[in-house]
ZAMARGU-4260 file (C-alpha; in steps of 0.2 Angstrom, whole numbers, plus 5000, padded with zeros to 4 digits):
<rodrens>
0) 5029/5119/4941 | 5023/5113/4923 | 5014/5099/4922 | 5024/5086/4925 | 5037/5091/4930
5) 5040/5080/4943 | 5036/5064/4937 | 5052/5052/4931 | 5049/5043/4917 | 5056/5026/4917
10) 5058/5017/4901 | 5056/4999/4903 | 5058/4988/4889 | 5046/4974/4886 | 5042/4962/4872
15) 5028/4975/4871 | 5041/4989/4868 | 5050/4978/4854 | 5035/4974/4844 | 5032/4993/4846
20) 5050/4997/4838 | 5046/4984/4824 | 5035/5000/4814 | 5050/5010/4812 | 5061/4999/4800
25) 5077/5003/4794 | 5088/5000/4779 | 5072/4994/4767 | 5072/5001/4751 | 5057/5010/4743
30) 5050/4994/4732 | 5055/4981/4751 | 5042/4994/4757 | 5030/4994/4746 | 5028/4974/4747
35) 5032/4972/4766 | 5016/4974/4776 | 5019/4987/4791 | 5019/4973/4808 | 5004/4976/4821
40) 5009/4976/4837 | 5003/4961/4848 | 4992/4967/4863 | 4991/4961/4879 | 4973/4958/4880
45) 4977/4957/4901 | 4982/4974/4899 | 4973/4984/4884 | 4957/4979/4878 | 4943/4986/4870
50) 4943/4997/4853 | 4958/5009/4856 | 4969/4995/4865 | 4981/4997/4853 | 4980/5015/4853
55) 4981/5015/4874 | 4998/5004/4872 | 5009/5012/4862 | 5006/5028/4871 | 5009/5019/4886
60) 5023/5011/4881 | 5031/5025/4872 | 5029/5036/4888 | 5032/5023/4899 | 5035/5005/4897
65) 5026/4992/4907 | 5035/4983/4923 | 5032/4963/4924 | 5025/4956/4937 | 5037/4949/4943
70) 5044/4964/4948 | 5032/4979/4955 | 5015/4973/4954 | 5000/4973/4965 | 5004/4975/4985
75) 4999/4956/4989 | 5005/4949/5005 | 5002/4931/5009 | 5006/4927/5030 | 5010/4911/5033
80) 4999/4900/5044 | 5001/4900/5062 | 5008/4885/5067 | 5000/4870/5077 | 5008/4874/5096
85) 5018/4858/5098 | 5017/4851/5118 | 5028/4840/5126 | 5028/4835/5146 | 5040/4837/5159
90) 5043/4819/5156 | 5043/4821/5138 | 5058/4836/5140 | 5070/4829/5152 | 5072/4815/5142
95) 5076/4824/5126 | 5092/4822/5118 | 5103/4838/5122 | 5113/4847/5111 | 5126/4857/5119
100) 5145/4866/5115 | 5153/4860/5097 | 5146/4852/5082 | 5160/4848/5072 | 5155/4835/5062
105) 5139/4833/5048 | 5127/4830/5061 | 5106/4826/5056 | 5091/4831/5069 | 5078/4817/5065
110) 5060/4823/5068 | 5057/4808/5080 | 5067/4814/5092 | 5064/4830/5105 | 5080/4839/5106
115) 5084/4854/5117 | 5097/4866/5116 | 5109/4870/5133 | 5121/4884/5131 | 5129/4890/5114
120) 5128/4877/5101 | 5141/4881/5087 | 5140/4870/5073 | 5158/4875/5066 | 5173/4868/5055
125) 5163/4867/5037 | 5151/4853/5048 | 5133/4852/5041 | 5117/4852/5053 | 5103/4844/5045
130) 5086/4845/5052 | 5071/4836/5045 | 5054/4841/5043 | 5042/4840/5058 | 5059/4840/5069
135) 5055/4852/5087 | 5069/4858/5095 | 5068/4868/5112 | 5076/4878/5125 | 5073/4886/5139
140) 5076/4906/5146 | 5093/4912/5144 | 5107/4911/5132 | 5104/4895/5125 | 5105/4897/5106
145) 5114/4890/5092 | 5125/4898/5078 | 5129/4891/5062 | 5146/4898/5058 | 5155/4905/5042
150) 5160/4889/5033 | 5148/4878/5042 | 5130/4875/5035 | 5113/4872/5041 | 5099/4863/5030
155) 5083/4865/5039 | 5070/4861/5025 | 5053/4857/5033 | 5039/4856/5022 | 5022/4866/5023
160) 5017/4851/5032 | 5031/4847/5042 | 5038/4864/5048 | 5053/4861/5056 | 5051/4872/5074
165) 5060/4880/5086 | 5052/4886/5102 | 5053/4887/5121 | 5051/4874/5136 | 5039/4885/5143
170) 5026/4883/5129 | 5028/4865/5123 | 5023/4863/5142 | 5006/4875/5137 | 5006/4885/5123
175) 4994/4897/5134 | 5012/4903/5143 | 5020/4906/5126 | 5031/4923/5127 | 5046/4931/5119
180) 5062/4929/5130 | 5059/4910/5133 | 5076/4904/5127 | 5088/4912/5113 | 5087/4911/5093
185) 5094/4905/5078 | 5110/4915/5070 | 5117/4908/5054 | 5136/4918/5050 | 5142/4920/5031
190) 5156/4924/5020 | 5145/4937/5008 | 5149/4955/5006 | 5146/4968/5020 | 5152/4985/5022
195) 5162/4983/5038 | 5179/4977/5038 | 5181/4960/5048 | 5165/4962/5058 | 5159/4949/5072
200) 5143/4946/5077 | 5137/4957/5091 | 5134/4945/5105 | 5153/4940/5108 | 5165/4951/5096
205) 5178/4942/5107 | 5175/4924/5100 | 5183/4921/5082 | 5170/4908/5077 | 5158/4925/5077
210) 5167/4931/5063 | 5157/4935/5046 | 5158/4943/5032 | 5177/4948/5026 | 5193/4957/5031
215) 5187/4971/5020 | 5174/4981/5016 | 5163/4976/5002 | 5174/4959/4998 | 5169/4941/5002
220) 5159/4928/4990 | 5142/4936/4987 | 5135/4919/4981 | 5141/4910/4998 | 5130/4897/5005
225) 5126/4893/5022 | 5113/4879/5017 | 5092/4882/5017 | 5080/4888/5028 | 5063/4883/5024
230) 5048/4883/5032 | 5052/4886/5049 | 5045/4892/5063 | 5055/4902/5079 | 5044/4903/5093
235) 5046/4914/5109 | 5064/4917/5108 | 5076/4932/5111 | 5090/4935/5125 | 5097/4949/5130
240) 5115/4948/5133 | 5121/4963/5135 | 5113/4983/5133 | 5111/4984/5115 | 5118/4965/5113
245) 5104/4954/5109 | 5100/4937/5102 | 5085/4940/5090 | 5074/4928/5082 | 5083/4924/5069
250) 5101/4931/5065 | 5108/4933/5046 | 5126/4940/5046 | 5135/4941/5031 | 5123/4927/5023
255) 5126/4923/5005 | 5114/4922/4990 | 5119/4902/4987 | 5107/4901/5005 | 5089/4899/5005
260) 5077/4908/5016 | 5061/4904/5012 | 5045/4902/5022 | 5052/4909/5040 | 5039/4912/5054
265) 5045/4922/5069 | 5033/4926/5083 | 5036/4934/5101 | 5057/4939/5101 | 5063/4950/5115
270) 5071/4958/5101 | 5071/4960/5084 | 5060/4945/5073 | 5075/4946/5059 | 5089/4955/5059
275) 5102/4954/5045 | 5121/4962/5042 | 5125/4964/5026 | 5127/4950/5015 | 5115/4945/4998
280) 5104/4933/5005 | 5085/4934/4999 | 5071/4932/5011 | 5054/4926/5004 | 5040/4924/5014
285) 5042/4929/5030 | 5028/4932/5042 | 5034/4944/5058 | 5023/4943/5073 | 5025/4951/5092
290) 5042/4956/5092 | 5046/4969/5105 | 5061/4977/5095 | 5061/4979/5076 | 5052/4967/5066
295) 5064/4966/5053 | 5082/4973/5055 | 5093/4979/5040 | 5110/4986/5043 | 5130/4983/5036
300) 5128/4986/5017 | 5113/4973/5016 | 5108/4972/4998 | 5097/4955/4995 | 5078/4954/4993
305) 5066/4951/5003 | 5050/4948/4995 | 5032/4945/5003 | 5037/4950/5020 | 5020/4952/5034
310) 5021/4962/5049 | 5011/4959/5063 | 5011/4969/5079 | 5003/4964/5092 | 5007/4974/5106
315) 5018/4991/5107 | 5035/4989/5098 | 5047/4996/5089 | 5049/4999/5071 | 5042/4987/5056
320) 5057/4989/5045 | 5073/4997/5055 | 5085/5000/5040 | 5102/5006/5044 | 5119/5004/5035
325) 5135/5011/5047 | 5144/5013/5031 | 5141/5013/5009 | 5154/5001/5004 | 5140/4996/5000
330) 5126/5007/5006 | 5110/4995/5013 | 5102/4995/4997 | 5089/4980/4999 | 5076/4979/4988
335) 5058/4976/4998 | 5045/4971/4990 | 5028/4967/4993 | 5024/4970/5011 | 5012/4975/5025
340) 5015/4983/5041 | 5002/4984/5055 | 5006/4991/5071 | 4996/4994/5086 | 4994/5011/5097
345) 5008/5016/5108 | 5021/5010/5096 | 5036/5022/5091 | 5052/5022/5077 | 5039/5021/5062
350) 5032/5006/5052 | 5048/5010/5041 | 5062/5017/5050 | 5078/5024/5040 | 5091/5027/5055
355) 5105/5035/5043 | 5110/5044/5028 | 5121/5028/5018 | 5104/5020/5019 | 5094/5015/5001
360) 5083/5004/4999 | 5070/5002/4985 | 5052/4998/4991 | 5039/4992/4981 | 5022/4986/4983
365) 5018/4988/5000 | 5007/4994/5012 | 5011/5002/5030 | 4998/5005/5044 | 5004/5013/5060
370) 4993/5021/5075 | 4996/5039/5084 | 5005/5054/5083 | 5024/5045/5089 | 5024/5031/5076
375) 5024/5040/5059 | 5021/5031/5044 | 5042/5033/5040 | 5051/5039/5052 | 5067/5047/5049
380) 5085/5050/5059 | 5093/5060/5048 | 5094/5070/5033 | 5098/5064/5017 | 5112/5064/5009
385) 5113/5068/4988 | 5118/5048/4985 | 5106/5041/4997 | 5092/5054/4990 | 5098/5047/4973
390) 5093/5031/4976 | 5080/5026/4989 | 5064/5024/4980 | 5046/5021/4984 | 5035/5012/4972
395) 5017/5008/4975 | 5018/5009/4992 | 5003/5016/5003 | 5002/5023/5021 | 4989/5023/5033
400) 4994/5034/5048 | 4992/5048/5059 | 5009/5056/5054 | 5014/5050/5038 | 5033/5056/5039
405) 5043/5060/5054 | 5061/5065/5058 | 5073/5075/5051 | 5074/5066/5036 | 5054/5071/5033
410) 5056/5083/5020 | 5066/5070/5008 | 5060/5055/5012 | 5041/5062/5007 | 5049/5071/4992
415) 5055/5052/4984 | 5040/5046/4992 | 5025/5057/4983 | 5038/5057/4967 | 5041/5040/4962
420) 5018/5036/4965 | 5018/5032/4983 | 5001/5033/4992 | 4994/5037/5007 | 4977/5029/5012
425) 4964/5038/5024 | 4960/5027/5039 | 4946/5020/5040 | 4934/5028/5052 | 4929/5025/5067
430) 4910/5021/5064 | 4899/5032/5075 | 4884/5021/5083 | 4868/5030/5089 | 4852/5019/5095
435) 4835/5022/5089 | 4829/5033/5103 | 4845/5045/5098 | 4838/5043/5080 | 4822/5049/5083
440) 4828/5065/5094 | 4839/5069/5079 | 4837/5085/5071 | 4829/5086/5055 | 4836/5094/5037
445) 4823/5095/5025 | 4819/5105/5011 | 4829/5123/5006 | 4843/5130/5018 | 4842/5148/5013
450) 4852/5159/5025 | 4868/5154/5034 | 4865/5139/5044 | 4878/5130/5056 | 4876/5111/5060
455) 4885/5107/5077 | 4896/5091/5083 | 4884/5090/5098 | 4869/5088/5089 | 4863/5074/5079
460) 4860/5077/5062 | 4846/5066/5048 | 4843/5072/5032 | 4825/5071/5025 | 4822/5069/5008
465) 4832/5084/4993 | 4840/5097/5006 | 4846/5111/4994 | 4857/5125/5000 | 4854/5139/4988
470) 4852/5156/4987 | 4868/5162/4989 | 4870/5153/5008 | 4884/5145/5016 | 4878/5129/5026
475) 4893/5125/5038 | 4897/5108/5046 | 4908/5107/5063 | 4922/5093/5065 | 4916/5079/5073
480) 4898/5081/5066 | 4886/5065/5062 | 4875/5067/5047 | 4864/5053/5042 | 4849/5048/5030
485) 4839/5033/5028 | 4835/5022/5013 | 4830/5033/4999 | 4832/5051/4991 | 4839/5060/5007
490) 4853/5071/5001 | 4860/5085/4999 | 4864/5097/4987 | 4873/5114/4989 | 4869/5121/4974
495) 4878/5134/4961 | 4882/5152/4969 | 4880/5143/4989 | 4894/5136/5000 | 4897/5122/5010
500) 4912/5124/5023 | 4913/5106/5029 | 4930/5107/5035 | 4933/5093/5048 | 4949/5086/5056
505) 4959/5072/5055 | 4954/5066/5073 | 4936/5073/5073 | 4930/5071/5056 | 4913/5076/5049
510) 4903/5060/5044 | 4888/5056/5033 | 4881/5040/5037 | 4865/5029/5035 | 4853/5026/5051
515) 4856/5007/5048 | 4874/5008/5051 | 4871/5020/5065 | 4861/5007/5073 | 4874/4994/5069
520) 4888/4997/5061 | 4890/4977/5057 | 4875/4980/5043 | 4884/4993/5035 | 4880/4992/5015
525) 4879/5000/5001 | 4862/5013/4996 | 4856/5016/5015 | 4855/5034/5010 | 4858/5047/4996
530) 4874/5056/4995 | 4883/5076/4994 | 4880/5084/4979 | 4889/5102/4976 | 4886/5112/4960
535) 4898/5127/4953 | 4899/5138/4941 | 4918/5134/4932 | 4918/5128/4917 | 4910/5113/4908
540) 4912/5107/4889 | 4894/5107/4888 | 4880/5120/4886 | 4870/5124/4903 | 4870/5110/4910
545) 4861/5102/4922 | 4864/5090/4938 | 4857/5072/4930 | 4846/5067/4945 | 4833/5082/4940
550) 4835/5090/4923 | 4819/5100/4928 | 4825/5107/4942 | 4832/5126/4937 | 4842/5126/4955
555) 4852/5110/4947 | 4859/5120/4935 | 4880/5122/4935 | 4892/5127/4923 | 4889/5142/4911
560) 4878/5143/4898 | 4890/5142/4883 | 4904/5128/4885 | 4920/5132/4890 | 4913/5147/4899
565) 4912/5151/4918 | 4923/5155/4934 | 4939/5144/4934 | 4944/5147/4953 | 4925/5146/4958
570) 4924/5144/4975 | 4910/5132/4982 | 4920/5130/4999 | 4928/5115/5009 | 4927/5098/5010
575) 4942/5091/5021 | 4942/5078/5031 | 4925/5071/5026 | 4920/5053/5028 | 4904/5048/5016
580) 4900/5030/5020 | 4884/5018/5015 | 4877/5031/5004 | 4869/5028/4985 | 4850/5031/4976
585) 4845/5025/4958 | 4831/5038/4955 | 4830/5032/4936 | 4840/5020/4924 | 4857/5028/4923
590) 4853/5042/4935 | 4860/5039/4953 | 4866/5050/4967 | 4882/5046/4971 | 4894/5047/4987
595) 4902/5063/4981 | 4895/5070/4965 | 4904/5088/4960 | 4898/5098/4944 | 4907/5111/4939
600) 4915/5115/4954 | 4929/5128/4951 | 4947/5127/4960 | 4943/5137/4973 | 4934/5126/4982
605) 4945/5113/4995 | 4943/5097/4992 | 4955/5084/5002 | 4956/5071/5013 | 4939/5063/5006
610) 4934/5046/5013 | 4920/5036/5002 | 4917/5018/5005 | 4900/5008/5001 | 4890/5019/4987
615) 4878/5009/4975 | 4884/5020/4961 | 4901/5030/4960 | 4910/5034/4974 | 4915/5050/4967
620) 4908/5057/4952 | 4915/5074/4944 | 4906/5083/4928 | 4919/5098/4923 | 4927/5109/4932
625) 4942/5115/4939 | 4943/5109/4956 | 4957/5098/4963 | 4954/5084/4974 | 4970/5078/4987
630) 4969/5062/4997 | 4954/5053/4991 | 4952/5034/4999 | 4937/5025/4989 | 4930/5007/4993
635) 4920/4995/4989 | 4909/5006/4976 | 4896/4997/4965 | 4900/5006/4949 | 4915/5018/4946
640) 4926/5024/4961 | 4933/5040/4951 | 4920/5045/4938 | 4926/5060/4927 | 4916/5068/4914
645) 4911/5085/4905 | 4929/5091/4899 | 4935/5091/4919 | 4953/5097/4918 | 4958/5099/4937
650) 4971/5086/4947 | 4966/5069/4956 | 4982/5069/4970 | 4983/5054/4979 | 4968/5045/4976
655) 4968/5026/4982 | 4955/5012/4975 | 4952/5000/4985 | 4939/4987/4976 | 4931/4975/4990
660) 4916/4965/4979 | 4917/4965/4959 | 4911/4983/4953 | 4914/4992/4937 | 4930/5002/4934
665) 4942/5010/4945 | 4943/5028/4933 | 4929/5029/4920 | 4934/5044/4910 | 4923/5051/4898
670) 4920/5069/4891 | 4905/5070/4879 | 4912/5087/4871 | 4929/5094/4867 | 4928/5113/4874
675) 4938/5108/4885 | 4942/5089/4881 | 4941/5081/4899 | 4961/5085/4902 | 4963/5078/4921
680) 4979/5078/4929 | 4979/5058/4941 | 4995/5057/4950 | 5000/5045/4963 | 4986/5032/4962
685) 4984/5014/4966 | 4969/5005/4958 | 4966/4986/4965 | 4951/4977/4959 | 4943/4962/4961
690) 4941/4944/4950 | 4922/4946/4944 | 4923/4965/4940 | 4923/4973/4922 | 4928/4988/4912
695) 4946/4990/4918 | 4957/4997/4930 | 4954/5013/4919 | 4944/5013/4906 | 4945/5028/4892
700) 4927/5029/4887 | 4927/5041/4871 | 4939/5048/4858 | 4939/5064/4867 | 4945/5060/4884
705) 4965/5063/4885 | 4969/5062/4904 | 4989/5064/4910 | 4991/5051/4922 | 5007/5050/4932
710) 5016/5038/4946 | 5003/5025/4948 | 5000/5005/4949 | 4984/4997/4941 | 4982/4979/4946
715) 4966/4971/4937 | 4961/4951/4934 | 4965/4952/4917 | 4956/4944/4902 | 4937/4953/4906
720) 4945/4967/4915 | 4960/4974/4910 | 4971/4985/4918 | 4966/4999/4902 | 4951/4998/4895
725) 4944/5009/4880 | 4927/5010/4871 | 4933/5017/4855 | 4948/5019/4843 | 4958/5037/4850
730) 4962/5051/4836 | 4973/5061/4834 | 4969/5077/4845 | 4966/5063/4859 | 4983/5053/4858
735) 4993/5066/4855 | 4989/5074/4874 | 4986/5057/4881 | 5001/5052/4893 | 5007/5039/4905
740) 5020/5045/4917 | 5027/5031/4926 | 5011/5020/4925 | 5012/5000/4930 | 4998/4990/4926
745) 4997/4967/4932
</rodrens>
């Protein structure tokens, strides 16, 4: 494949993009030219800054375009706050006002009242229920639920003081017994589109108040509305009327997009937390907690928002999103966007399940955490089909999981997915704790490893002081090993014409550590030991070089003694599934070991599934080269998380920033030489900093740095730190091979 090939370039127009289409003219004559000064451009200091910002725009722009923030942006969630648990007596509940059969007339729910909910509660014939904040309404175990039919409307508008909530009479007797099941749900049935012709709701297809939606297929008002929802709470709810029939949570059938749904809490449902049918509603804010079925439920030509959505499993479940359609008049084609799932072990159906092939939903700005080898990442049920295929879309979405893709759907869904800059995060490990007696019987690595060594998972392992594999020798590291340094210069170094085969596993991978996070993982920090150095012989753009830490040192050397010479597929082995963690040393100003430092390593050395979190200095560092680096998850580095230098000209696959405390920039990308120009390919990123940092998301640090990046999201605090930074104006050379491929920056 060509460089590139993949990436889809989406042209997005901005006022950036007209200010850019302002230097072409049209229809001036010679002497209009000649006294009509050429516009600039304004920049968006947020965005570009520094020297070449102008010259960092318009190639982005003209490659790419930049999407608002108001559309995919930075994957922020905000949950809403659990809710103060409401108690009333026994007294208290048998004297509440009961609510039971037909509301046909406007009726209002005062907040001074208790009321409690006996059997189906319809409110029907265009009749309005009105709720006011701080109102609580109960019910207790079994089908005691209301439904606000098509016509009819419910305004439930609590504030963020005053939610409006519905729970159980189990837990306003003690909150302590609060479980799902503990009375019914809240449905609410529209007029909107769906893609079913005259559909009724599930629970009792036989009662003509449940109809929703209309007598055909993709017709019905998609601006109906059925009143507001707002801030409130449905607590410990969920009936199961028949197999497969359920009340859930909260019901949305056919919902129109005249109906606000905003700030919706659901916590502990039998069944699903939300489910919706079809319809154009839009859900914002919603925070999912403990529900035994699907968190959220999407299915019958759904094709709303549903913005800032937080899942929350606490115990086994189902999926976090189940999407499903039954038909494409329309396809489910909701857009989702800014989102986190977290499940729990023993969980199944995915954190994103899509259960057919009329299913397309666009997903941006997420992030998905699921647990074991039975709850992929996104789980699939079938293939896809050509129009489904054509239109699903991940952007800025990131996985945390044991299988990312599942199903027999796999194969597609993870084609879209790695196309269109999805991400997939390593998991954090599992921090390995030895006590001080295990400490001191570690076995010591000091000095030069010379012949073929092998460092077992059953033994522990401390680096003291420069360990240097040379001399042509291959140091091996088992899966599951623990390394660890203290404080200081305790590193390692494979150096040029040596191996390192560190070739670990995703559930036993190798680990280098500090003794204080051994001891206690809680004092886990940055600079608590040194870090892995390896040396190669590919190319570099400079003249012998040599490893920064020591200059002196001939067995530092890397590279070739002429620019732009050397072994391109140099092979200096394997690093796969390796954690770095608490690692760091300044041995002088401006020269520091960092987690992973790699000079001049040559693409035939492995390097994936890399874990860096808590260096002082760079979490990875790379001067030249060839080497490509898959699956790189780097956290909370002082100084740069991807630092790439020397004319490196591999591919960075997959590499997620996470900045925890202010630190420099996400990419630094320099060169110092232009034999070769430091030509990286970066695909499928996601940079995320904090307020208080500096030099950018990326930050383009000389004139001959010209980097292709492609599929990613940059989300930086703006004026101080912008999302590109640049230390001088580009020439030519440079911004005629810089590109931005599919590249959103807030």
């Amino acid at each position: 494949m060509a460089k590139n090939e993949k990436f889809v370039s989406t042209i997005v127009l901005s006022s950036l993009t007209a200010a850019l289409l302002t230097l072409s003219g049209c229809g001036s004559s010679s002497s209009s030219s000649s006294s009509t000064p050429t516009p600039t451009p304004t920049v968006e200091a947020e965005l570009y800054d520094g020297s070449g910002a102008l010259d960092a725009m318009e190639r982005h722009v003209a490659n790419d375009g930049v999407i608002s923030a108001t559309t995919f942006a930075s994957p922020v969630t905000t949950a809403l706050p659990a809710p103060v648990a409401p108690t009333r007596d026994a007294a208290a509940q048998a004297a509440a006002t009961v609510l039971t059969g037909d509301i046909i007339v406007d009726t209002t729910l005062d907040a001074a009242t208790l009321w409690k909910i006996n059997g189906l509660v319809k409110v029907k014939d265009g009749a309005t229920l009105t709720i006011e904040p701080g109102t609580v309404i109960f019910g207790e175990a079994g089908a005691n639920y209301i439904v606000v039919t098509k016509g009819s409307k419910i305004i439930a508008d609590g504030t963020e003081a005053s939610p409006i909530i519905f729970t159980s009479a189990t837990a306003l007797l003690n909150p302590a017994d609060a479980a799902p099941a503990q009375w019914g749900g809240l449905t609410v049935l529209g007029g909107a589109p769906t893609n079913h012709d005259a559909p009724f709701y599930e629970v009792d297809e036989t009662d003509a108040d449940f109809a929703f939606g209309a007598a055909t297929a993709g017709a019905g008002d998609a601006a109906d509305n059925s009143g507001i929802l707002r801030n409130v709470y449905i607590l410990n709810s969920g009936k199961e009327v028949a197999t497969d029939l359920e009340i859930n949570g909260l019901s949305l059938a056919g919902v129109g997009s005249g109906t606000v749904v905003e700030n919706i809490y659901v916590e502990n449902s039998s069944d699903d937390c939300i489910e919706i049918w079809g319809g154009t509603v839009n859900v914002t804010n919603a925070t999912l907690k403990n529900c035994n079925d699907d968190s959220l439920d999407l299915d019958y030509g759904y094709v709303g928002t549903a913005d800032n959505i937080v899942v929350e499993q606490v115990n086994a479940a189902h999926a976090g999103f189940e999407i499903s359609s039954g038909g494409d008049t329309p396809m489910t084609g909701a857009e989702i966007k800014n989102f986190r799932i977290v499940k729990v072990d023993g969980s199944d159906e995915g954190g994103i399940y899509i259960k057919d092939d009329s299913t397309a939903p666009i997903f941006g700005n997420g992030t998905v955490t699921t647990v074991g080898a039975l709850d992929a990442g996104i789980h699939t049920k079938k293939a896809f089909v050509a129009d489904q295929k054509g239109q699903i879309a991940f952007r800025n979405v990131t996985l945390t999981a044991s299988v990312d893709f599942d199903g027999s759907g796999a194969a597609d869904v993870q084609e879209k997915f790695e196309a269109q800059g999805g991400t997939i995060s390593l998991p954090a490990p599992v921090a390995p704790t030895r006590d001080a007696a295990a400490q001191a019987a570690a076995t010591v690595l000091t000095g030069d490893i010379i012949v073929d060594t092998t460092l077992d998972a059953a033994t522990l392992w401390k680096i003291n002081g420069l360990v240097k594999v040379k001399d042509g020798a291959t140091l091996t590291i088992e899966p599951g090993t623990v390394i660890f340094g203290e404080a200081g210069a305790n590193y390692i170094v494979v150096t040029k014409g040596s191996k390192i085969i560190a070739d670990g596993t995703e559930a036993s991978p190798i680990i280098f550590t500090s003794a204080t996070a051994l001891l206690n993982p809680a004092d886990a920090a940055p600079a608590q030991w040194g870090g892995l150095t390896v040396l190669g012989g590919a190319p570099t753009n400079h003249d012998a070089p040599f490893y920064e830490v020591d200059e002196t040192d001939a067995d530092f050397a890397f590279g070739a003694a002429t620019a732009g010479a050397g072994d391109a597929a140099d092979n200096s082995g394997i690093l796969r599934n390796v954690y770095i963690l608490n690692s760091g040393k300044e041995v002088a100003t401006d020269l520091e070991i960092n987690g992973l430092s790699l000079a001049g390593v040559g693409s035939g050395t492995v390097v994936e599934n890399i874990y860096v979190e808590n260096s002082s200095d760079d979490c990875i560092e790379i001067w030249g080269g060839t080497v490509n680096v898959t699956n790189a998850t780097l956290k909370n580095c002082n100084d740069d998380s991807l630092d790439l230098d020397y004319g490196y000209v591999g591919t960075a696959d997959n590499i997620v920033v996470e900045q925890v405390n202010a630190a420099h920039a996400g990419f630094e990308i320099s060169s110092g030489g232009d034999t070769p120009m430091t030509g990286a390919e970066i695909k499928n990123f996601r940079i995320v900093k904090v307020d208080g940092s500096d030099e950018g998301g990326i930050y383009i640090k000389d004139d001959s740095t010209a980097p292709i990046f492609g599929n990613g999201f940059v989300t930086a605090p703006g004026i101080g730190d912008a999302a590109i930074h640049t230390k001088k104006a580009f020439v030519a050379d440079q911004k005629a091979a810089i590109a931005f491929k599919d590249v959103y920056l807030k």
